[in-house]
TORGU-205668 format. One record per residue: residue number from 1; residue in three letters; x, y, z of N, C-alpha, C, O in turn. Coordinates in steps of 0.05 Angstrom, whole numbers, padded with zeros to 5 digits. Example, Ala and Ser with C-alpha at 12.3 -4.5 7.8 and 13.67 -1.06 7.14 Angstrom:
<pts>
+-----+-----+--------+--------+--------+--------+--------+--------+--------+--------+--------+--------+--------+--------+
|   i |  aa |    npx |    npy |    npz |   capx |   capy |   capz |    cpx |    cpy |    cpz |    opx |    opy |    opz |
+-----+-----+--------+--------+--------+--------+--------+--------+--------+--------+--------+--------+--------+--------+
|   1 | ala |  00264 | -00114 |  00156 |  00246 | -00090 |  00156 |  00264 | -00066 |  00156 |  00285 | -00066 |  00169 |
|   2 | ser |  00257 | -00045 |  00142 |  00273 | -00021 |  00143 |  00258 |  00001 |  00157 |  00268 |  00023 |  00161 |
+-----+-----+--------+--------+--------+--------+--------+--------+--------+--------+--------+--------+--------+--------+
</pts>
This chain:
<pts>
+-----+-----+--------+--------+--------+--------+--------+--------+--------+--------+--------+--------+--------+--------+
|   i |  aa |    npx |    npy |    npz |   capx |   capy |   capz |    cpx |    cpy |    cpz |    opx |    opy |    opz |
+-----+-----+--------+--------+--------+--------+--------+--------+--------+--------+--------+--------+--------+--------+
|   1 | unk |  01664 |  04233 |  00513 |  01682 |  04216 |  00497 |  01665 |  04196 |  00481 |  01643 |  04189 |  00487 |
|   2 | unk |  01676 |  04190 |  00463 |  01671 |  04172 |  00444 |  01672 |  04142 |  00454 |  01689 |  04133 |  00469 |
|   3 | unk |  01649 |  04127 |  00442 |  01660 |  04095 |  00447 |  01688 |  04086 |  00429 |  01691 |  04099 |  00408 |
|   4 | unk |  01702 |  04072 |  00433 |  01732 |  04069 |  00422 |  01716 |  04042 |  00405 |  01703 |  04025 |  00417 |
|   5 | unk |  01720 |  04043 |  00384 |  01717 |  04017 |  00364 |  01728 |  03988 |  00377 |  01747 |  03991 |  00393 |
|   6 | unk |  01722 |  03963 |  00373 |  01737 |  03950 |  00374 |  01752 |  03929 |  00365 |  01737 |  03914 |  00354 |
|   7 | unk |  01777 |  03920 |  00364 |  01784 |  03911 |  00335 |  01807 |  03890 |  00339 |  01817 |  03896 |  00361 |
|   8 | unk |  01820 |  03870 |  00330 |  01852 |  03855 |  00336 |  01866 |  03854 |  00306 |  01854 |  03849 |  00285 |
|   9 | unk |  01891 |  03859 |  00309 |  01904 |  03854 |  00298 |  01925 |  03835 |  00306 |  01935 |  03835 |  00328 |
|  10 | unk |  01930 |  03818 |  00287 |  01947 |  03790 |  00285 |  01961 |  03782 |  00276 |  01959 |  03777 |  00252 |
|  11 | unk |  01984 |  03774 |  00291 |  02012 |  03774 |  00273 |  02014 |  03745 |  00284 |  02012 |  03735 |  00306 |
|  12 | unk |  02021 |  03732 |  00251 |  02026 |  03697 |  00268 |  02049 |  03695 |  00280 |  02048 |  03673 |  00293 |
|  13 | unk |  02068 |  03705 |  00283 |  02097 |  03696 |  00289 |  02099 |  03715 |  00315 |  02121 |  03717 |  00327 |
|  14 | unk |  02070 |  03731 |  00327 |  02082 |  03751 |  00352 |  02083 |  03736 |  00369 |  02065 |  03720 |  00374 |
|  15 | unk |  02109 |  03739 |  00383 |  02117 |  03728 |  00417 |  02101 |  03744 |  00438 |  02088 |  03731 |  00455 |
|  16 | unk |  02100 |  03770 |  00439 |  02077 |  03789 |  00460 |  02050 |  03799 |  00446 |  02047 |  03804 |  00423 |
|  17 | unk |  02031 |  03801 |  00465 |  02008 |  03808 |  00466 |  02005 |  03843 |  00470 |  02014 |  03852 |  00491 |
|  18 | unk |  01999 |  03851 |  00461 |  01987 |  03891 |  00465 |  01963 |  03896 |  00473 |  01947 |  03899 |  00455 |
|  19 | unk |  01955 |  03897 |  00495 |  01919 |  03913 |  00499 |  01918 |  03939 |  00498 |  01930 |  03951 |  00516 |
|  20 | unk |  01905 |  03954 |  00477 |  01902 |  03974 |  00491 |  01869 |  03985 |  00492 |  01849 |  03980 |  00480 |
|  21 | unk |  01876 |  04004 |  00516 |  01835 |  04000 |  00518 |  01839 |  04033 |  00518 |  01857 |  04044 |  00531 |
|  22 | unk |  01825 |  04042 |  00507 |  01820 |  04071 |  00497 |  01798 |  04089 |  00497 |  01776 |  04078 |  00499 |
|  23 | unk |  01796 |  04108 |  00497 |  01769 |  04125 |  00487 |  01764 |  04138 |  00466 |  01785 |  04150 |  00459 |
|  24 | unk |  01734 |  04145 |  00442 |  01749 |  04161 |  00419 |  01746 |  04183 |  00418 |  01722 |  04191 |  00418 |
|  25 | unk |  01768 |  04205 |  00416 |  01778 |  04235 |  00413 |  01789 |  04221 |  00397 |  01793 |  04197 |  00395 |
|  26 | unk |  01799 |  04253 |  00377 |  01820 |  04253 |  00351 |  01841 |  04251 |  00365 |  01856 |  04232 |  00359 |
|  27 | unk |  01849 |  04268 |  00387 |  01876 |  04260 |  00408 |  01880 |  04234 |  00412 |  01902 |  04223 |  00408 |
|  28 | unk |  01861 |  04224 |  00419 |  01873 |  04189 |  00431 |  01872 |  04171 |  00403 |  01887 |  04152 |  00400 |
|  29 | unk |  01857 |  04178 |  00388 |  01854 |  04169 |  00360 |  01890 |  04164 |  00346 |  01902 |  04145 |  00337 |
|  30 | unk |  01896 |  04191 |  00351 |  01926 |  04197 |  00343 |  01946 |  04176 |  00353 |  01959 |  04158 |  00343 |
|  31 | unk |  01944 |  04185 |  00373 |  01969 |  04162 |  00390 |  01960 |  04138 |  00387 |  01978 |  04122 |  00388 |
|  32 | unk |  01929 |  04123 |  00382 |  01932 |  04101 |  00375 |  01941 |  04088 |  00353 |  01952 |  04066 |  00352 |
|  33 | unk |  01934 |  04104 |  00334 |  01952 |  04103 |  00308 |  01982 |  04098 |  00308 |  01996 |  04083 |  00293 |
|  34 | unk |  01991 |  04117 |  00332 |  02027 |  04120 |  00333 |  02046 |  04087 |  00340 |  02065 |  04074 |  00334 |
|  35 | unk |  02013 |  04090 |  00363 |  02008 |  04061 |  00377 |  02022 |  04029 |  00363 |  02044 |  04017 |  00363 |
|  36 | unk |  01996 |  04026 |  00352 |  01988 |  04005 |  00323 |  02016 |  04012 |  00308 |  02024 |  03989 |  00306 |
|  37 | unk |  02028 |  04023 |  00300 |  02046 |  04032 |  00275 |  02079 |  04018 |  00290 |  02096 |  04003 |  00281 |
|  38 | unk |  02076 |  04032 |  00317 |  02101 |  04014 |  00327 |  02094 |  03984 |  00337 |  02114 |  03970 |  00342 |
|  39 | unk |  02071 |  03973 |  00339 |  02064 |  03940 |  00343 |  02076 |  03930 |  00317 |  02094 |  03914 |  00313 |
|  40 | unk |  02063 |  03944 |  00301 |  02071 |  03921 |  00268 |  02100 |  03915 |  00270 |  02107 |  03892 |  00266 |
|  41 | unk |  02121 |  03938 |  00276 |  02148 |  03934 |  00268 |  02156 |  03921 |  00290 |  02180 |  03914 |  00293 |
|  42 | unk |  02140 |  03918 |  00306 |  02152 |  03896 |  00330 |  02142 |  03867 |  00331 |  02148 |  03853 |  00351 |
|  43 | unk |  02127 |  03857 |  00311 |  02108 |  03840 |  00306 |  02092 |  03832 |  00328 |  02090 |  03807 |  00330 |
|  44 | unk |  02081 |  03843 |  00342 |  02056 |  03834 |  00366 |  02037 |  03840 |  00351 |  02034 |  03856 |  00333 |
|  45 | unk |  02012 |  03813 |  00369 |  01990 |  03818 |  00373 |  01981 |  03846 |  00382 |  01994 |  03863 |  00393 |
|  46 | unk |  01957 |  03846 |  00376 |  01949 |  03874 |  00387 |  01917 |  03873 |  00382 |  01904 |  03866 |  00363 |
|  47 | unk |  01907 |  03884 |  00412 |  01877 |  03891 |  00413 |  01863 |  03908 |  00419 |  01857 |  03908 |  00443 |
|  48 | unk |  01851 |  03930 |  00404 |  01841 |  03948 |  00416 |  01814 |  03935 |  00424 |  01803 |  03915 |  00415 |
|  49 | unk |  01805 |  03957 |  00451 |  01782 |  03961 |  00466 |  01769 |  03983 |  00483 |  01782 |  03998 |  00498 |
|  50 | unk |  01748 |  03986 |  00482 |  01744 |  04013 |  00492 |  01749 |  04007 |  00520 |  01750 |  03984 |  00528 |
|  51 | unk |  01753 |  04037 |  00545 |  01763 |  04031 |  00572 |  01740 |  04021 |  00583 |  01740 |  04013 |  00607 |
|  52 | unk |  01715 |  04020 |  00568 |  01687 |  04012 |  00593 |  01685 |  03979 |  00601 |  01672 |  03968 |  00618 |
|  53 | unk |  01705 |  03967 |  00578 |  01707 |  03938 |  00579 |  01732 |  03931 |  00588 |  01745 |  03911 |  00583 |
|  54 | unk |  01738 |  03956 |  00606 |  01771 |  03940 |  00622 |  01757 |  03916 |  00653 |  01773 |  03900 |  00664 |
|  55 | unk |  01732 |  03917 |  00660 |  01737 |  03894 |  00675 |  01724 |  03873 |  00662 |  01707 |  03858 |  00671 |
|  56 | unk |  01734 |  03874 |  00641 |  01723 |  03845 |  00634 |  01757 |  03826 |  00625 |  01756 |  03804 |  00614 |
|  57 | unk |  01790 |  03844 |  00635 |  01814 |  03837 |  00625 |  01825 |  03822 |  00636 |  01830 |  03828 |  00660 |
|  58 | unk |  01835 |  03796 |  00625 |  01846 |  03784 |  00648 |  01885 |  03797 |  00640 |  01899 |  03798 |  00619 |
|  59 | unk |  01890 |  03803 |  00665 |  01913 |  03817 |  00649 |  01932 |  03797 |  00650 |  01951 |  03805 |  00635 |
|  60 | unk |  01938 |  03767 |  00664 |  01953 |  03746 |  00648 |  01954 |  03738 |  00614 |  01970 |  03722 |  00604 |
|  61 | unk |  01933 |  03754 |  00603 |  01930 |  03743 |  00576 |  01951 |  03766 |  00561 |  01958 |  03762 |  00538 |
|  62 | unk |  01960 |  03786 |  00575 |  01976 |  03809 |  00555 |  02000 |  03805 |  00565 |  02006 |  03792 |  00585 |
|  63 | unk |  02016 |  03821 |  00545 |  02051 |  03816 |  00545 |  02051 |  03849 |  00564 |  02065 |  03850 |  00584 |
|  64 | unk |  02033 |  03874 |  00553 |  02035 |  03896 |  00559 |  02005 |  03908 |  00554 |  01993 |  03905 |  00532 |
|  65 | unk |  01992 |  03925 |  00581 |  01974 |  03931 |  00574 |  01973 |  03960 |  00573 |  01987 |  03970 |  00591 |
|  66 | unk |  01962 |  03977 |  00558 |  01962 |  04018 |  00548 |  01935 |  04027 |  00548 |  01916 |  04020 |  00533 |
|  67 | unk |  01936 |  04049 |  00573 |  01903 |  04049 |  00573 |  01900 |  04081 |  00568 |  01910 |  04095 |  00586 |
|  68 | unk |  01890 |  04091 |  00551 |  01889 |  04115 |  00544 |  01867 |  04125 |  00545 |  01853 |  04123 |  00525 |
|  69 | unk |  01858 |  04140 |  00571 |  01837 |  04155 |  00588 |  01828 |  04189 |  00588 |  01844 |  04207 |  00586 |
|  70 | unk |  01813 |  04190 |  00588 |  01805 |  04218 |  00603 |  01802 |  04222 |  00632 |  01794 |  04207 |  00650 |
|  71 | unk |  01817 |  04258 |  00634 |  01818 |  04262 |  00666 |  01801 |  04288 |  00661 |  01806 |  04309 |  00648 |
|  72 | unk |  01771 |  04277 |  00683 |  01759 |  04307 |  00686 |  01752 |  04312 |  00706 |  01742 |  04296 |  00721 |
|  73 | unk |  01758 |  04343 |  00713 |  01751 |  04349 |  00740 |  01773 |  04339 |  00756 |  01765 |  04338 |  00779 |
|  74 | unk |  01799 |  04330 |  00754 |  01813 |  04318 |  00768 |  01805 |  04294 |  00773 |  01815 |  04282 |  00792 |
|  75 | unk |  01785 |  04282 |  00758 |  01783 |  04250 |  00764 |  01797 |  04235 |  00740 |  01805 |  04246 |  00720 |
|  76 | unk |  01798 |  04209 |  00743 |  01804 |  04192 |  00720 |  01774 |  04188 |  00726 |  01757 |  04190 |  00744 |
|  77 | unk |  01780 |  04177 |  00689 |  01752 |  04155 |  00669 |  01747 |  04128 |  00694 |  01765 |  04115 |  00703 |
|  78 | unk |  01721 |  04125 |  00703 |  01719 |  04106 |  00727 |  01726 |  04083 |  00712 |  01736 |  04071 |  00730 |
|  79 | unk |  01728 |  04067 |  00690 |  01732 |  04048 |  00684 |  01762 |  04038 |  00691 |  01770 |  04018 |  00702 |
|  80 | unk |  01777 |  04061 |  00680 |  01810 |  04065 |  00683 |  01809 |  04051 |  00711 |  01812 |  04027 |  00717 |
|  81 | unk |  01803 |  04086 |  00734 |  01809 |  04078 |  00753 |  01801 |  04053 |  00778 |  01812 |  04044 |  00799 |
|  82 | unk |  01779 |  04048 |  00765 |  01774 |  04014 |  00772 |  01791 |  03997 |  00775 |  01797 |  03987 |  00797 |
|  83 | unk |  01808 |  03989 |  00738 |  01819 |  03979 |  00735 |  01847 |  03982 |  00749 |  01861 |  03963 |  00755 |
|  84 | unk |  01853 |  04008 |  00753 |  01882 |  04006 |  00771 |  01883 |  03997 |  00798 |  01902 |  03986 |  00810 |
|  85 | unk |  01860 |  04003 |  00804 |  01860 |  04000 |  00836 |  01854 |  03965 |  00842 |  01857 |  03955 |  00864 |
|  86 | unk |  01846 |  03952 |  00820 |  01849 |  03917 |  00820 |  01872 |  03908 |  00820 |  01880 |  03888 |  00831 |
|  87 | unk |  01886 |  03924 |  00806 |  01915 |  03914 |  00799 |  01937 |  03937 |  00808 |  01949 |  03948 |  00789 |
|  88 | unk |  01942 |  03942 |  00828 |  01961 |  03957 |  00837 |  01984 |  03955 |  00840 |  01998 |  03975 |  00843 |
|  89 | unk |  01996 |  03927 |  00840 |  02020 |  03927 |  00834 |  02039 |  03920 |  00807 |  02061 |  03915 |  00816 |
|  90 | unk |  02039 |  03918 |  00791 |  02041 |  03898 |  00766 |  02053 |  03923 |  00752 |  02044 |  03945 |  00755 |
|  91 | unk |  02083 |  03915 |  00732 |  02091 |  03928 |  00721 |  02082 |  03928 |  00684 |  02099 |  03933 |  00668 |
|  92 | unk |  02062 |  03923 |  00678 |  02055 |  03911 |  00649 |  02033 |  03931 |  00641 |  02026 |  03934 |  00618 |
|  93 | unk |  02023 |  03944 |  00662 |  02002 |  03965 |  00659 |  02018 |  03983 |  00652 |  02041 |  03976 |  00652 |
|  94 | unk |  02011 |  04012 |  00642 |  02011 |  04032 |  00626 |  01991 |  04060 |  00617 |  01981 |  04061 |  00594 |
|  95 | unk |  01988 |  04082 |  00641 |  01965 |  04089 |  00633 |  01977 |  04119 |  00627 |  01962 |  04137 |  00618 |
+-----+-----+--------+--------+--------+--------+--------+--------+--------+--------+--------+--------+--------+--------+
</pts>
Protein backbone atom coordinates (compact mmCIF):
# COMPACT_ATOMS: atom_id res chain seq x y z
CA UNK A 1 0.00 0.00 0.00
CA UNK A 2 0.67 3.41 -0.53
CA UNK A 3 1.46 6.13 2.12
CA UNK A 4 -2.07 8.06 2.22
CA UNK A 5 -1.21 11.93 1.78
CA UNK A 6 -1.95 14.10 4.45
CA UNK A 7 -4.19 16.94 4.39
CA UNK A 8 -7.44 19.12 6.47
CA UNK A 9 -10.04 20.51 5.22
CA UNK A 10 -11.97 23.44 6.98
CA UNK A 11 -15.19 24.57 7.25
CA UNK A 12 -15.63 27.59 9.66
CA UNK A 13 -19.16 27.08 10.67
CA UNK A 14 -18.53 22.93 11.14
CA UNK A 15 -20.18 21.69 14.42
CA UNK A 16 -18.38 17.89 13.87
CA UNK A 17 -14.98 16.83 13.30
CA UNK A 18 -14.17 13.74 10.43
CA UNK A 19 -10.83 11.68 10.78
CA UNK A 20 -10.20 9.62 8.41
CA UNK A 21 -6.93 7.60 8.38
CA UNK A 22 -6.42 5.68 5.20
CA UNK A 23 -4.04 3.90 2.89
CA UNK A 24 -3.21 4.76 -0.90
CA UNK A 25 -4.92 2.29 -3.53
CA UNK A 26 -7.09 3.78 -6.29
CA UNK A 27 -9.87 1.72 -4.29
CA UNK A 28 -9.51 3.58 -1.06
CA UNK A 29 -8.54 6.66 -3.07
CA UNK A 30 -12.21 6.31 -4.47
CA UNK A 31 -14.24 6.13 -1.43
CA UNK A 32 -12.18 8.84 -0.04
CA UNK A 33 -13.21 11.05 -2.58
CA UNK A 34 -17.02 9.74 -2.00
CA UNK A 35 -15.87 10.43 1.55
CA UNK A 36 -14.71 14.24 1.38
CA UNK A 37 -17.72 14.96 -1.15
CA UNK A 38 -20.35 14.01 1.50
CA UNK A 39 -18.29 16.14 4.46
CA UNK A 40 -18.61 19.36 2.33
CA UNK A 41 -22.48 19.02 2.10
CA UNK A 42 -22.53 18.39 5.68
CA UNK A 43 -20.15 21.19 6.53
CA UNK A 44 -17.53 19.30 8.82
CA UNK A 45 -14.16 19.53 9.44
CA UNK A 46 -12.28 16.91 7.97
CA UNK A 47 -8.74 15.28 8.20
CA UNK A 48 -7.11 12.95 6.33
CA UNK A 49 -4.19 10.69 7.59
CA UNK A 50 -2.45 7.83 6.77
CA UNK A 51 -3.41 4.52 9.18
CA UNK A 52 0.49 4.39 10.38
CA UNK A 53 -0.29 7.66 12.36
CA UNK A 54 -3.48 6.27 14.08
CA UNK A 55 -1.57 6.15 17.47
CA UNK A 56 -0.75 9.27 17.57
CA UNK A 57 -5.27 10.08 17.71
CA UNK A 58 -6.69 11.32 20.42
CA UNK A 59 -10.14 10.21 19.57
CA UNK A 60 -11.88 12.94 21.99
CA UNK A 61 -10.78 15.43 19.35
CA UNK A 62 -13.33 13.78 16.48
CA UNK A 63 -17.09 13.99 16.08
CA UNK A 64 -16.54 10.51 13.87
CA UNK A 65 -13.60 8.59 13.12
CA UNK A 66 -13.28 6.21 9.24
CA UNK A 67 -10.45 4.10 8.96
CA UNK A 68 -9.97 2.59 5.65
CA UNK A 69 -7.49 -0.49 5.84
CA UNK A 70 -6.06 -3.40 4.21
CA UNK A 71 -6.82 -7.08 5.11
CA UNK A 72 -4.00 -9.56 4.20
CA UNK A 73 -3.74 -12.95 4.80
CA UNK A 74 -6.68 -12.57 7.06
CA UNK A 75 -4.97 -9.99 9.06
CA UNK A 76 -5.85 -6.30 9.40
CA UNK A 77 -3.19 -3.35 8.62
CA UNK A 78 -1.36 -3.49 12.32
CA UNK A 79 -1.84 0.11 12.69
CA UNK A 80 -5.80 -0.33 12.29
CA UNK A 81 -5.71 -3.20 14.47
CA UNK A 82 -3.75 -1.47 17.19
CA UNK A 83 -5.92 1.14 17.10
CA UNK A 84 -9.12 -0.96 17.73
CA UNK A 85 -7.98 -2.94 20.25
CA UNK A 86 -7.18 0.65 22.42
CA UNK A 87 -10.47 1.58 21.89
CA UNK A 88 -12.86 -1.16 22.01
CA UNK A 89 -15.70 0.13 23.06
CA UNK A 90 -16.70 3.54 21.53
CA UNK A 91 -19.36 4.03 18.99
CA UNK A 92 -17.53 6.98 16.78
CA UNK A 93 -15.07 4.54 15.24
CA UNK A 94 -15.76 3.18 11.77
CA UNK A 95 -13.64 0.75 10.03
Amino acid sequence: MDIAKTFTVTEPQAKHKLLIATQGSDYKNAVLEGLIAAAKTRQMTLEVIDVSSLSTVDIEEWSVIVIIHTWENWQPQVNALEFAQRHPNTDKIVF
